[in-house]
C-alpha positions in Angstrom: 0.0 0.0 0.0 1.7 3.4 -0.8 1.8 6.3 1.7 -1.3 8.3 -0.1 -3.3 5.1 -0.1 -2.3 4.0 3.4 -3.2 7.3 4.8 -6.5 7.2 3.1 -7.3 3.9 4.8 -6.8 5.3 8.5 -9.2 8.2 7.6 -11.9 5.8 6.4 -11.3 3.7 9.2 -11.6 6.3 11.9 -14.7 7.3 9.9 -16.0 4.0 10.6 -14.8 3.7 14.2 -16.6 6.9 15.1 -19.7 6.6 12.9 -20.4 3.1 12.2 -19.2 1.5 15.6 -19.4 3.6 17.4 -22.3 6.4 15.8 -22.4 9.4 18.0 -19.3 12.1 17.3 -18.0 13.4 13.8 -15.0 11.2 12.7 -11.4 11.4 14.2 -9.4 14.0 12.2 -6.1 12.5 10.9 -4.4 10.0 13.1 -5.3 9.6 16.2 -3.3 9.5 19.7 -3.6 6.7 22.4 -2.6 7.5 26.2 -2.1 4.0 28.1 -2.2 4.6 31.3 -1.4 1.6 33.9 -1.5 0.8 37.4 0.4 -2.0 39.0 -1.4 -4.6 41.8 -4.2 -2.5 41.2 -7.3 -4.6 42.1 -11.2 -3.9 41.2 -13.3 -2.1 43.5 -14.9 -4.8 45.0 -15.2 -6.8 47.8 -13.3 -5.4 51.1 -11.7 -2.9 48.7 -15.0 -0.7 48.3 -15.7 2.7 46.3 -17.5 3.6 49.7 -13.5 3.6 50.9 -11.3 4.4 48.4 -11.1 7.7 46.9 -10.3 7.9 43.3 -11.9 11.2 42.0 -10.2 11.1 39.1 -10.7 7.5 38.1 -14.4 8.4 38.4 -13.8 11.2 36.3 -12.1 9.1 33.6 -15.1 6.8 33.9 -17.6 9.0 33.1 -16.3 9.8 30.0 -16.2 6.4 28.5 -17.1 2.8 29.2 -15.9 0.9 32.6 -15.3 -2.9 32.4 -16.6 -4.3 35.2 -15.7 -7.8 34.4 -12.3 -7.2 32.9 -9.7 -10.2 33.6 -5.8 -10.7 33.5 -4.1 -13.9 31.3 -1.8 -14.1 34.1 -2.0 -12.7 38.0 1.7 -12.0 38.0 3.3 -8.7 36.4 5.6 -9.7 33.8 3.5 -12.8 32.2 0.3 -10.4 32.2 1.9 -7.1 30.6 3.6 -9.5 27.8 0.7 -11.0 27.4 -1.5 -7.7 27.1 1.1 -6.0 24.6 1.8 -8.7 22.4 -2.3 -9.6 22.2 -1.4 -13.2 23.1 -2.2 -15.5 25.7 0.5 -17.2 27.9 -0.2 -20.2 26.8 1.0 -18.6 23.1 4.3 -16.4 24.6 5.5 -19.3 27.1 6.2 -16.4 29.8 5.1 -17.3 33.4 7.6 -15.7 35.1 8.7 -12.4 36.2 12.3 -13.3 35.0 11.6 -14.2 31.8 12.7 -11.4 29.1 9.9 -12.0 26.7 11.9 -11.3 23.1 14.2 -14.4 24.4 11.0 -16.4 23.3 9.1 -14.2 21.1 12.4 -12.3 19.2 9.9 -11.5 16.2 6.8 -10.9 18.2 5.3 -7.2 17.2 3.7 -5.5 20.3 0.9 -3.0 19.3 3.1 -0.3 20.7 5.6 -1.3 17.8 2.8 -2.0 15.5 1.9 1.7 15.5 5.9 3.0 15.5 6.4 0.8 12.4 3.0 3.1 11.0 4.5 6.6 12.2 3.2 7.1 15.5 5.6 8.1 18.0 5.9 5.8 21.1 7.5 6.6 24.2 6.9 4.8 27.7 7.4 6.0 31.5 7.9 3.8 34.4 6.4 0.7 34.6 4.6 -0.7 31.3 6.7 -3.5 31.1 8.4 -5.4 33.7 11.9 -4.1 33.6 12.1 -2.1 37.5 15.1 -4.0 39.0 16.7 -4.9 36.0 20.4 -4.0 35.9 21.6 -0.8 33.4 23.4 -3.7 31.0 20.0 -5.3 30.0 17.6 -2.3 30.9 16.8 -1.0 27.3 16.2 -4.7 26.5 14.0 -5.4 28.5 12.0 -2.0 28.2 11.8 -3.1 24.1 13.8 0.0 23.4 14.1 0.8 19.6 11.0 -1.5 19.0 8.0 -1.1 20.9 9.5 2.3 21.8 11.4 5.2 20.7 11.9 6.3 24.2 11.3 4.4 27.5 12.4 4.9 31.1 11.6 3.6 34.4 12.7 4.1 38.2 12.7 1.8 41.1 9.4 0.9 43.0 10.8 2.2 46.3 11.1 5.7 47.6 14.5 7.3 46.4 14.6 8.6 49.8 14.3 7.7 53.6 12.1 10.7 55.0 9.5 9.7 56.6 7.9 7.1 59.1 8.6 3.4 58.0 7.5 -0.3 59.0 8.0 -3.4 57.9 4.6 -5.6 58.5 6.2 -9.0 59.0 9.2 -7.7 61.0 11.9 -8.0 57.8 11.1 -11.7 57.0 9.5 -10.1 53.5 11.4 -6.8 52.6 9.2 -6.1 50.4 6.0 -5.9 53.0 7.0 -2.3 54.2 4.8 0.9 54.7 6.4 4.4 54.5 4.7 7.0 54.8 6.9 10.1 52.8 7.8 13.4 53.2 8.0 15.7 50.1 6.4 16.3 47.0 4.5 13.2 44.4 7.3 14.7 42.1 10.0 13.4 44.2 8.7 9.9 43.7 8.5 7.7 40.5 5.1 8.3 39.9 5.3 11.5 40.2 8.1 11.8 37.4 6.5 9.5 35.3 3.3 11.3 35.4 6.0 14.6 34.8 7.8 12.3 31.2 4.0 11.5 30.1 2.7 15.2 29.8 6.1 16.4 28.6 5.7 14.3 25.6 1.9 14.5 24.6 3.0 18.5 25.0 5.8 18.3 22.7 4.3 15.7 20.3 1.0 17.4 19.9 2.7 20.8 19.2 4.9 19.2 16.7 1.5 17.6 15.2 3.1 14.2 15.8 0.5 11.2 16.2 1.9 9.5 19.3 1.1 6.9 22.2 2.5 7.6 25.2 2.5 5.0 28.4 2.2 5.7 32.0 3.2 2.9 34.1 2.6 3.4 38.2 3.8 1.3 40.7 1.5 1.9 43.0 -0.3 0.7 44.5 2.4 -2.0 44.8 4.7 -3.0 47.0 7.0 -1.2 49.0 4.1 0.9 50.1 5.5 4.5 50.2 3.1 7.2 49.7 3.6 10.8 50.9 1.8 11.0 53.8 -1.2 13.7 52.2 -2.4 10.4 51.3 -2.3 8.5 54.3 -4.4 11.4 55.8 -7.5 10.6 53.5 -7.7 7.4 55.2 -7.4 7.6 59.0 -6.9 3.9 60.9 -10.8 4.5 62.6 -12.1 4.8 59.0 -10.4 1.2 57.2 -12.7 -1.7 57.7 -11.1 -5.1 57.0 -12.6 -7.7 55.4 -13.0 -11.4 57.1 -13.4 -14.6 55.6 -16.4 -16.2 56.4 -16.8 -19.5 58.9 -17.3 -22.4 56.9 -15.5 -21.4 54.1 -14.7 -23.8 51.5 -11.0 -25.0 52.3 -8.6 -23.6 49.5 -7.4 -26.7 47.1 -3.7 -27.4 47.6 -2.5 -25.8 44.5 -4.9 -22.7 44.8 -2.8 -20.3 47.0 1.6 -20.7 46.2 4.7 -20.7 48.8 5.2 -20.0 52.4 3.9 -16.1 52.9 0.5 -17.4 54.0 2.3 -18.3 57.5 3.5 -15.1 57.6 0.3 -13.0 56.7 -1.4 -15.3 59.6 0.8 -13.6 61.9 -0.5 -10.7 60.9 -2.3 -9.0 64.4 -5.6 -6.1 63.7 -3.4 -3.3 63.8 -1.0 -5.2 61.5 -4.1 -5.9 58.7 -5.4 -2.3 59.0 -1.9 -0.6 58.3 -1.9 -2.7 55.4 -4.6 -1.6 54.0 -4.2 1.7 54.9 -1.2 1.9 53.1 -2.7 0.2 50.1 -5.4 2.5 50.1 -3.1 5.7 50.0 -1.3 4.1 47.1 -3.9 3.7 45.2 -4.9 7.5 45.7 -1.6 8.7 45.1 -1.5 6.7 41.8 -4.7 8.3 40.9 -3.7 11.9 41.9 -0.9 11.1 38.5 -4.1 9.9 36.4 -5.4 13.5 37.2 -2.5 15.2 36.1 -2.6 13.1 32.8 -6.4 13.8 32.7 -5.5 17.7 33.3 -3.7 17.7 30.0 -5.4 16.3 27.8 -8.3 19.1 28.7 -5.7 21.9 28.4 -4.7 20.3 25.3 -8.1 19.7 23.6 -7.3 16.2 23.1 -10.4 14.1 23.8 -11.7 14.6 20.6 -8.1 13.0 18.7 -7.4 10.3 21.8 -8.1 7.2 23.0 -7.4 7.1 26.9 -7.1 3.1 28.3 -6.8 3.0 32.3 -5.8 -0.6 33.3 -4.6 -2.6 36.1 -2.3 -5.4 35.2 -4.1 -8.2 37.6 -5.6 -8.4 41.3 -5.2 -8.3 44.4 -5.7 -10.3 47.3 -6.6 -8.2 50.7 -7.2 -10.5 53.3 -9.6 -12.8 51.0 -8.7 -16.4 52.0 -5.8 -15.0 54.5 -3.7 -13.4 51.5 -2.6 -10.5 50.8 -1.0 -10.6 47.5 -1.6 -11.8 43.8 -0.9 -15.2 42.0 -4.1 -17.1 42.7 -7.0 -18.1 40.3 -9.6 -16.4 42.7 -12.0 -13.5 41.6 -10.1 -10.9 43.4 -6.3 -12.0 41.8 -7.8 -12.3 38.5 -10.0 -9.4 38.1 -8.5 -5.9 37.2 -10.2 -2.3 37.0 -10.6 -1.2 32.9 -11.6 2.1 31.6 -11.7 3.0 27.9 -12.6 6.3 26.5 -12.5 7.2 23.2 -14.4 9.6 20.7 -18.0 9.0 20.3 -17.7 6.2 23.1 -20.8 5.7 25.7 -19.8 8.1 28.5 -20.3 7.5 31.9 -21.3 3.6 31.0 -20.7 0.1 32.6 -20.0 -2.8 30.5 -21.0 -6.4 32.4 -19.8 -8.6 29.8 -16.3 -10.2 30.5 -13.5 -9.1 28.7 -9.8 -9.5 28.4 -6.7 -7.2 28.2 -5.5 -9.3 25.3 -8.5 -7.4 23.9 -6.9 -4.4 23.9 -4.5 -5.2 21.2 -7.0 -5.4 18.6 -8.9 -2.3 20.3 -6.0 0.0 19.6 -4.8 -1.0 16.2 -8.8 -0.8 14.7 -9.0 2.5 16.2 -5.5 3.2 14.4 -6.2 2.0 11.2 -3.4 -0.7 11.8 -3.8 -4.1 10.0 -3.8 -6.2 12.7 -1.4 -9.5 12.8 -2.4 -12.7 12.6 -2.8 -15.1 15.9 -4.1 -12.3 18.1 -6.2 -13.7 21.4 -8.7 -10.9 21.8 -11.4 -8.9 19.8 -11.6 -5.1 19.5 -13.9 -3.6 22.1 -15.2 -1.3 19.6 -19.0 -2.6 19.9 -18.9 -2.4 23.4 -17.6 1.0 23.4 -20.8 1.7 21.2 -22.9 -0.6 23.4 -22.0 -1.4 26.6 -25.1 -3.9 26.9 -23.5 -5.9 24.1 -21.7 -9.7 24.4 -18.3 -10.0 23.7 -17.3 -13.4 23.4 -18.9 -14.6 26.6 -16.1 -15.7 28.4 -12.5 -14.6 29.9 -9.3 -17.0 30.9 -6.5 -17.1 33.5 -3.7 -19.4 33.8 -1.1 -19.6 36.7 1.8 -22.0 37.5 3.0 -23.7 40.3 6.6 -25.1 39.8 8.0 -26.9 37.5 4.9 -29.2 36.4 2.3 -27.2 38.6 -0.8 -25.3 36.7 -4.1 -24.0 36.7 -6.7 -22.6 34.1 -10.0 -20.4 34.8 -12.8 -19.5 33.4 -15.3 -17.0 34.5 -19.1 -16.3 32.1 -19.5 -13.5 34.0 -21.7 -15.5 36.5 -19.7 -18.6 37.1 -16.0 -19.4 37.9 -14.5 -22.7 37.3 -10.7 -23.1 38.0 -8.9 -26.7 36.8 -5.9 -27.8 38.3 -3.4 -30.4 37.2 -3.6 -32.4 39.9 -6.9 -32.9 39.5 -8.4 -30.7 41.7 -11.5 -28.8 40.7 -13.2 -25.2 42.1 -16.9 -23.8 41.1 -18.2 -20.6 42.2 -21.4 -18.6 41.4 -20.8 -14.8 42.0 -24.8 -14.2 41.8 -24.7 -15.7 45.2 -21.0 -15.8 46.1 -19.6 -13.1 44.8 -16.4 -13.6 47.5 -15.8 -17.7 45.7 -16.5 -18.7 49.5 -18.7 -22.0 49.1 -16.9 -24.5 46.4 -19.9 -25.7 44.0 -17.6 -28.2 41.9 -19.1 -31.2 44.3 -22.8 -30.2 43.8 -24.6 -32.4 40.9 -27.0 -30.0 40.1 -24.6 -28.0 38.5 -23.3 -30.5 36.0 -24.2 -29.2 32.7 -22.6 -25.4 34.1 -19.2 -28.2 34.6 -19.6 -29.5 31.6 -19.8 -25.9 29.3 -17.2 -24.4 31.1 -14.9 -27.3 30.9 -15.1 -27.3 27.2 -13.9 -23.6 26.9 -10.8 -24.4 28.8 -10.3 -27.7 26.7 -10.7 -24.9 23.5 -7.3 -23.0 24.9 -4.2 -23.3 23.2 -2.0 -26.5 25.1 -0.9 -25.6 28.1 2.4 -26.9 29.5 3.6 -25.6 25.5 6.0 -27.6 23.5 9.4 -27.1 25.3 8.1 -25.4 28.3 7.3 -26.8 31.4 
């Protein structure tokens, strides 16, 4: 396709985005801008972590001017496997990455993330802080790992942790996890790496939009993930009077062997009340001061005049456990690990809308390179979200998946409808939830016989998954 035809193309297609799809705004004018904005541990709102508690005004003002994915679901509850995953529009059980040591191009050297896809088409691409996994690399392999050259022309991160000491600090678990720490900072957001990665995002949709560039810029935040520093303006929003905790029920279904991984559930036991509340204080304040960055973002693209030329993703890259089941972390196949917060907004998008239908964030691969006008490679996991965008009452595909690993041979898949959540592990073990009635996966359904034919659909979806262990990988 030569340039005058291949610049034709994007125009029709944004035509067709915003009038056919979507049918409510004039069409985009040349080629239009993405802003990816991600948060990292960030889990959804529900359960113990409640929008009656957390304070996210700017999250809630993203949401009202586009479509939140209430049922939105990771490949993988672990960074590095689910971020790979999302940019490369493939499902673990495709990229072979299950780790957070695993540099993906050492197994995908010819993969094309849709951050590269649009570089490759002209778009400017520049990341800051953490889109993919690359915070404690060393400076030899950095660039690498950040996909420097490819998926980016520019791409920086910091450390998770504070670059300073001022402030009032604790470990939870008395040093036996370093990472488990609260601090609770002096000094600006600017100071931290947030802050400045909120500061390299606006810089560049300034200087790219006054050069007339098309561009996607990434902001990656750490928080709310562990260490869990936060200046301490945001540990004021949430006194230690006002944080409820959730508690598992009595009776609770007993966790299958393989469902929750490694020793830190001995650990978290030990937690006392004053132990669990600090926690999720903390957590709490991180997720506000992460949010306090998405309003900075959100500031610029209304100073710019941007909404009408950009699509604006807001994603977590998997759950979070607080307290559910005892644990307080990721890395299960339970609602809360799986499940991540999703806003899209985009021109002529339903504003202020909630979509029920489950989706997947390797269906945000196709999403951006439709609204693009970029031919879309062949393989990909997901479907666009287009429709949904138009109408949020819609069915995507009806279903969403989650693998984890546990060792060498270890494994589970997941399935959730929406309504039900059946989990499969290798060992044979087997999991059935109904979130109409259990929305906390608290009473196991697997054993009841009344809910065969549910076992028997949900089963075949995971039997239609790509193999899982893959050829060559345990």
């Amino acid at each position: 396709m030569n340039p005058v035809m291949s610049w034709r193309f994007v125009l029709v297609l944004c035509a067709f985005w915003q009038g056919s799809v979507l049918g409510a705004e004039p069409a985009v004018v040349g080629r239009p801008n993405v802003l990816l904005v991600m948060a990292d541990d960030f889990r959804d709102h529900g359960g113990a972590f409640t929008r009656a508690m957390v304070r996210t005004p700017h999250l809630d003002r993203l949401a009202a001017r586009g479509v939140r994915f209430e049922r939105a679901y990771a490949q993988y509850p672990v960074c590095n496997p689910s971020r790979v995953s999302l940019l490369t529009g493939l499902r673990c059980e495709q990229t072979g990455i299950v780790g957070n040591q695993e540099y993906f191009r050492t197994r995908l050297p010819d993969v094309v993330t849709f951050p590269q896809l649009l570089r490759q088409r002209g778009w400017t691409t520049r990341s800051f802080g953490k889109i993919l996994h690359a915070a404690n690399t060393g400076e030899s392999v950095r660039a690498d790992w950040l996909d420097m050259g490819r998926s980016w022309d520019h791409a920086e991160i910091g450390s998770a942790a504070s670059p300073h000491r001022r402030g009032e600090f604790r470990n939870l678990t008395g040093g036996k996890l370093g990472w488990c720490e609260i601090g609770i900072l002096d000094g600006t957001d600017d100071e931290q790496p947030d802050g400045r990665a909120a500061l390299g995002a606006i810089r560049s949709m300034e200087e790219l939009t006054a050069a007339g560039k098309p561009w996607l810029v990434a902001a990656g935040f750490h928080r709310p993930h562990d260490p869990f520093h936060a200046p301490r303006r945001y540990f004021d929003l949430y006194p230690r009077e006002s944080v409820r905790l959730y508690l598992d029920p009595p009776g609770q279904s007993p966790s299958k062997p393989l469902a929750i991984s490694g020793g830190w559930k001995e650990v978290f036991a030990a937690f006392n009340e004053e132990d669990r509340i600090d926690f999720m204080r903390a957590y709490l304040a991180g997720v506000s001061f992460m949010d306090a960055q998405v309003g900075r973002l959100l500031d610029t693209l209304d100073r710019l005049g941007l909404w009408q030329n950009t699509m604006v993703i807001f994603i977590g890259d998997h759950g979070y456990h607080l307290g559910e089941r005892g644990w307080w972390n990721k890395n299960t196949l339970f609602e809360r690990s799986c499940r991540v917060p999703m806003i899209v907004a985009a021109p002529g998008a339903k504003a202020g809308q909630v979509c029920g239908s489950p989706v997947e964030l390797v269906d945000l691969y196709p999403t951006v390179a439709e609204f693009c006008g970029a031919p879309l490679p062949a393989g990909l996991a997901g479907s666009g979200l287009a429709p949904l965008l138009g109408d949020p009452r819609r069915l995507h595909r009806g279903a969403a998946f989650t693998l984890v690993t546990r060792g060498a041979q270890g494994f589970g898949r997941s399935v959730t409808d929406g309504r039900w959540r059946f989990t499969q592990w290798s060992d044979g073990a087997t999991e059935l939830y109904d979130h109409h009635s259990d929305p906390e996966e608290t009473r196991d359904l697997s054993g009841v016989e009344a809910n065969t034919e549910v076992l028997v659909g949900l089963k075949r979806r995971l039997a239609a998954l790509p193999v899982w262990p893959m050829a060559g990988k345990p």
